[in-house]
C-alpha positions in Angstrom: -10.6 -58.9 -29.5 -7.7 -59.0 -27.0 -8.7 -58.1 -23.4 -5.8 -55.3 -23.3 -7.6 -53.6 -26.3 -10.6 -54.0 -25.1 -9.8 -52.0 -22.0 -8.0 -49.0 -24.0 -11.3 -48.9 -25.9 -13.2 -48.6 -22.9 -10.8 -46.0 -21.2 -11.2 -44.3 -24.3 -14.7 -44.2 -24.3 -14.6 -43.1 -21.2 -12.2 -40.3 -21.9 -14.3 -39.0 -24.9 -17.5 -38.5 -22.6 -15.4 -36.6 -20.1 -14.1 -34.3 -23.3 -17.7 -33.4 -24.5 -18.3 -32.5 -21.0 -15.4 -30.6 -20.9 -16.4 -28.9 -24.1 -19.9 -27.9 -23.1 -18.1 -26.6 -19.7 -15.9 -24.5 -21.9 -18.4 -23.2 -24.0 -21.0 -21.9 -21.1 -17.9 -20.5 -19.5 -17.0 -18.5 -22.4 -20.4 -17.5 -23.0 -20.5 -16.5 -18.9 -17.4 -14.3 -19.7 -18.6 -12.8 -22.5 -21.8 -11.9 -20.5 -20.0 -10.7 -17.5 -17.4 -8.4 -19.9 -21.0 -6.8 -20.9 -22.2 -6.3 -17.4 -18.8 -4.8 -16.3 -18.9 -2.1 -19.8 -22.5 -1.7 -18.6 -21.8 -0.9 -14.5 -18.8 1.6 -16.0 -20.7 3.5 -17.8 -24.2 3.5 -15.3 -21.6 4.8 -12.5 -20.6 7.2 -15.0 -23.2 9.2 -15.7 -24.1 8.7 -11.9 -21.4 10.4 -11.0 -21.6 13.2 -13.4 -25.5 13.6 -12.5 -24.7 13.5 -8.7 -21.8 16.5 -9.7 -24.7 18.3 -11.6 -27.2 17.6 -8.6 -24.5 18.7 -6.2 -23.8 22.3 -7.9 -27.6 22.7 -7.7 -27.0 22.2 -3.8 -24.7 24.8 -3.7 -26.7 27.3 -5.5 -30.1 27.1 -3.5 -28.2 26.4 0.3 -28.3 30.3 -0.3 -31.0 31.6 2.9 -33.2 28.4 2.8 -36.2 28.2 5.3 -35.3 25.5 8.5 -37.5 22.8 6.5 -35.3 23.4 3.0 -32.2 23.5 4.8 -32.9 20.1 6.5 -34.0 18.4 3.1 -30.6 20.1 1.6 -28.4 18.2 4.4 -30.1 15.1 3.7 -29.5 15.4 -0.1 -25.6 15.7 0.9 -25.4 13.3 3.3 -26.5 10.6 0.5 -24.4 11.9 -1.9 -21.3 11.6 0.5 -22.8 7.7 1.0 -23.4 7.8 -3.1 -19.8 8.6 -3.2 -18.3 5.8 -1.2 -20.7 3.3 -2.8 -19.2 4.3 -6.2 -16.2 3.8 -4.8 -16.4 0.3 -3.6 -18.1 -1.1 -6.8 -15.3 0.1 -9.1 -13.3 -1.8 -6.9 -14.6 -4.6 -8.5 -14.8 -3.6 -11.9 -11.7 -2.8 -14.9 -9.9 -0.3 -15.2 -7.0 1.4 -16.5 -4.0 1.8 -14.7 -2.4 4.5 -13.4 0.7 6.2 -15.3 3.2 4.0 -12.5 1.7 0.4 -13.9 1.7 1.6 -17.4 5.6 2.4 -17.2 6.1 -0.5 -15.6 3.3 -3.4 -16.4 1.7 -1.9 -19.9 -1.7 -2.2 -20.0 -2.0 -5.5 -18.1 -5.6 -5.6 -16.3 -4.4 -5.8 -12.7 -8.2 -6.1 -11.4 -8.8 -8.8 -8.9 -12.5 -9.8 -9.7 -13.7 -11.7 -6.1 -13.7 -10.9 -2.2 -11.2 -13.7 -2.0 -8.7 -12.8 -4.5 -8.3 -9.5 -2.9 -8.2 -10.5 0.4 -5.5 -13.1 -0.6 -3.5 -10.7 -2.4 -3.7 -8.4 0.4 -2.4 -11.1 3.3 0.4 -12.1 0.7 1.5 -8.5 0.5 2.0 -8.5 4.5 3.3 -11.6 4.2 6.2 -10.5 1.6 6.4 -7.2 3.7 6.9 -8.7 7.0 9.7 -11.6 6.0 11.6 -9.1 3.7 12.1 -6.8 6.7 13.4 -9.4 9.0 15.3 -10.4 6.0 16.9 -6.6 6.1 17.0 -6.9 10.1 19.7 -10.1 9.9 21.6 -8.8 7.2 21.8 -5.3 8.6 23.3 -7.2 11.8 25.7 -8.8 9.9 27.1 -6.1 8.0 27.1 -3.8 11.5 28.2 -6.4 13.8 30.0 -9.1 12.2 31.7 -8.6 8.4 32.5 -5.4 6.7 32.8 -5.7 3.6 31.9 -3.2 0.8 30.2 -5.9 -1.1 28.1 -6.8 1.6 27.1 -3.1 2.1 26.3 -3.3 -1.7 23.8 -6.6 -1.7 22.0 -4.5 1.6 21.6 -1.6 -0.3 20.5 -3.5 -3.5 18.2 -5.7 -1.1 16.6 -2.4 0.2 16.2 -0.9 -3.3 14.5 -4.6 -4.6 12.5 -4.4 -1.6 11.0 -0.6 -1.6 10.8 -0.2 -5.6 8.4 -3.8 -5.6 6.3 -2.3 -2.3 5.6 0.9 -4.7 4.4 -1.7 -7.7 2.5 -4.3 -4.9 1.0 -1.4 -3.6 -0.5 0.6 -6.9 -2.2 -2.6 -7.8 -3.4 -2.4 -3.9 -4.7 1.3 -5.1 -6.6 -0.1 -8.0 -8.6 -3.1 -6.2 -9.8 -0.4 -3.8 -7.0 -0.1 -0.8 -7.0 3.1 0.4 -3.5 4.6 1.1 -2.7 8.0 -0.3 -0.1 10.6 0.1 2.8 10.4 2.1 2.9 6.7 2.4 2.6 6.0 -1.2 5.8 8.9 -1.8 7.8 7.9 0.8 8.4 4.5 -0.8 9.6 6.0 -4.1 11.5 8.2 -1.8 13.2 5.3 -0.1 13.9 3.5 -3.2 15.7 6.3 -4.7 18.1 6.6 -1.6 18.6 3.0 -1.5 19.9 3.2 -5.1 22.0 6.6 -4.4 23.8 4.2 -1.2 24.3 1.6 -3.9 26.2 4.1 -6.5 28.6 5.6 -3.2 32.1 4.3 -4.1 34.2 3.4 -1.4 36.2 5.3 0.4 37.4 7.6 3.8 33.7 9.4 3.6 31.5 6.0 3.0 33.1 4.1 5.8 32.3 7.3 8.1 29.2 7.1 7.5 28.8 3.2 6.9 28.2 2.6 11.2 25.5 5.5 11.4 23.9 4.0 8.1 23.9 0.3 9.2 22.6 0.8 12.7 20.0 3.1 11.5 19.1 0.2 8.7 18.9 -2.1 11.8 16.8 0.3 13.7 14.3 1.2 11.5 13.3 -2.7 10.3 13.0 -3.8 14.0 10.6 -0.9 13.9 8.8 -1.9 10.9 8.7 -5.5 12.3 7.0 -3.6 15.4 4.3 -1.8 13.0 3.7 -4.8 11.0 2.3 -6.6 14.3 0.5 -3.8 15.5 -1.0 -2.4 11.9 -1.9 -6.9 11.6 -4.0 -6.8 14.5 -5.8 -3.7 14.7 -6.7 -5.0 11.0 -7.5 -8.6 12.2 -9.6 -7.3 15.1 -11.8 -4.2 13.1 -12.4 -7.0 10.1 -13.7 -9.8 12.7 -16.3 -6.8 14.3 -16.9 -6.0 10.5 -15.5 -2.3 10.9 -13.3 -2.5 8.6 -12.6 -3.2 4.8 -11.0 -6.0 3.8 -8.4 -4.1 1.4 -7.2 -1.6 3.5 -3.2 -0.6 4.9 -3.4 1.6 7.6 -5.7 2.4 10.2 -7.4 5.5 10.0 -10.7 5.0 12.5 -9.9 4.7 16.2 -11.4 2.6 18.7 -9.9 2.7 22.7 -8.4 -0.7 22.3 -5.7 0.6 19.7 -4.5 3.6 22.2 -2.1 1.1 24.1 -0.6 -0.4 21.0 -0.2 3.2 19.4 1.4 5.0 22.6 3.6 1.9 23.3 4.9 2.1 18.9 5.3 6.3 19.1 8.5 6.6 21.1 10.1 3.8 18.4 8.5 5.5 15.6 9.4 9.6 16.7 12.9 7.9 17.8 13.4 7.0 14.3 12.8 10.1 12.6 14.7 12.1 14.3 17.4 9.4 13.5 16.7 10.7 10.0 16.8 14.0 10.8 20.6 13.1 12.7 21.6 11.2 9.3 21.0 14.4 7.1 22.8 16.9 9.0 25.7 14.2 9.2 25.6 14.0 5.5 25.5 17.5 5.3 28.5 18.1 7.5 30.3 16.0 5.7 29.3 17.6 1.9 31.2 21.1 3.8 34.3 18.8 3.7 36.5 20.4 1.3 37.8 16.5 0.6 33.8 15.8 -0.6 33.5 15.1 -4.7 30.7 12.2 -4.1 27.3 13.7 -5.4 26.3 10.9 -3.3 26.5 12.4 0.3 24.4 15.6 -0.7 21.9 14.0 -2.5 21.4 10.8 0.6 21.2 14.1 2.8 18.3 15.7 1.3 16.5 12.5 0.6 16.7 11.9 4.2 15.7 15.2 5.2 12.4 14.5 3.1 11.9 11.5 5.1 11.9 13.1 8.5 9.6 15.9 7.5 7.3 14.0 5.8 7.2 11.0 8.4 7.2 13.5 11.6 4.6 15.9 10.6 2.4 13.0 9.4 2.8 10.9 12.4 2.4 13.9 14.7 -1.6 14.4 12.3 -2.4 10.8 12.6 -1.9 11.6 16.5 -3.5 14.7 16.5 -6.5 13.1 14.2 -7.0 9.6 16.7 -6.6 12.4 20.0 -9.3 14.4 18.6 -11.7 11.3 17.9 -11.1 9.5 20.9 -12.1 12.8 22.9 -15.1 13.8 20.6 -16.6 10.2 21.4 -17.8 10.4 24.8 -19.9 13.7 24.2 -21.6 11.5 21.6 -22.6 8.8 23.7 
């Protein structure tokens, strides 16, 4: 037998063993799946009726904390206090388990699990997401300097606008499938993306003309303002989340910060002046726009509908900035009477 055939025999040989390894690998790993697909069916339906026996238990509560001797009444607080803690625990395991999603990732996705399984996937999805967050806005922070300071050109303005719109409208999908792995942000920050999207796609539809390019200066420098901002709270939202997770305070999913320790306070006071700065900015842009829909010369849809859009913004970013201050005042001076 040649010596070249004799070593493509042996290669082969070798190749075959590695298969029927690979085989057996394959078949536990199926049979693994199969059994974890079981566990998950069987942890939905355990926290299930968990949760509908702690509603039961909890209606109970309700219905004997009526006059209860000092002995009762202690028990009774006890009994809530774990099923607040019950509640969170719930919580965090379906983190980690299927599910459906909401009606925004049906529109969009269909019924794609969007579940990330491990600890690490999550965390890794998470850091990409502030990642992608952090180089589109200094993306939108050159190109807004551009358009303002160097080259106007209605095109230009057109690839911003479309830029923003790509950027808020994937932020709305990034973050649902944030929502269903267990990150907890909730109302007006998930809304005021949607919110920005649709303006962003309003500014794209403006045609040119006297009332655009009147607003055009206001609209770019406010662009530029608000993603040097956002560059600002990326660094400061990064390492109040870098420090809580390295003391173990904090989980590894979540946006924004909603404890308060003493540390953040210099970070916070030193973001607000930016942060109230650019609201009212808002609230300037939407009187501006409103002015200008008086103008008897105004047939755009376009400058009403950018005015009320941005009038939604500032209300809904003042009055919940000026709660999240109200919220970390009220901790930070409730915490030495506890010590």
């Amino acid at each position: 037998m040649p010596q070249g055939l004799t070593d493509i025999l042996t290669e082969w040989q070798s190749l075959e063993e590695d298969y029927e390894k690979l085989q057996e690998t394959h078949r536990m790993y199926l049979q693994k799946l199969d059994e974890v697909s079981k566990l998950q069916n069987s942890c939905s339906s355990s926290i299930y009726r968990q949760r509908k026996r702690v509603n039961e238990i909890s209606q109970l509560v309700k219905n004997c904390s009526k006059g209860p001797s000092e002995d009762d009444a202690k028990t009774l607080d006890k009994i809530k206090e774990k099923m607040k803690t019950r509640s969170n625990a719930f919580f965090e395991m379906e983190a980690f388990l299927p599910k459906k999603n909401g009606l925004y990732l049906s529109l969009v996705l269909g019924n794609v699990n969007v579940t990330l399984l491990s600890k690490q996937s999550k965390f890794g999805y998470k850091d990409e997401y502030e990642k992608f967050k952090l180089c589109l806005t200094v993306i939108l922070l050159l190109f807004s300097f551009i358009c303002y300071f160097s080259l106007s050109y209605r095109f230009l303005d057109a690839i911003l606008n479309f830029l923003l719109l790509w950027y808020y409208c994937t932020l709305t999908i990034r973050e649902s499938i944030l929502i269903t792995n267990g990150s907890r942000i909730k109302g007006w920050w998930v809304f005021h993306h949607y919110v920005s999207a649709f303006l962003s796609g309003v500014m794209l539809t403006w045609p040119d003309g006297i009332l655009y390019h009147t607003f055009r200066s206001q609209f770019l420098a406010y662009s530029l303002y608000q993603s040097f901002v956002q560059c600002l709270q990326c660094y400061y939202q990064s390492g109040c989340l870098y420090r809580l997770r390295a003391l173990g305070e904090r989980h590894n999913m979540d946006l924004t910060v909603e404890g308060f320790q003493s540390w953040m306070w210099k970070g916070l006071t030193f973001l607000l002046p930016f942060l109230f700065f650019g609201h009212f900015w808002q609230l300037f842009n939407a009187l501006s726009l409103f002015r200008m829909a008086q103008l008897p010369d105004c047939k755009e849809w376009q400058v009403l509908t950018c005015s009320l859009c941005f009038l939604i913004l500032f209300m809904g970013n003042f009055f919940t900035t000026v709660a999240v201050v109200r919220q970390k005042l009220k901790s930070r001076n409730q915490k030495p009477k506890s010590l």
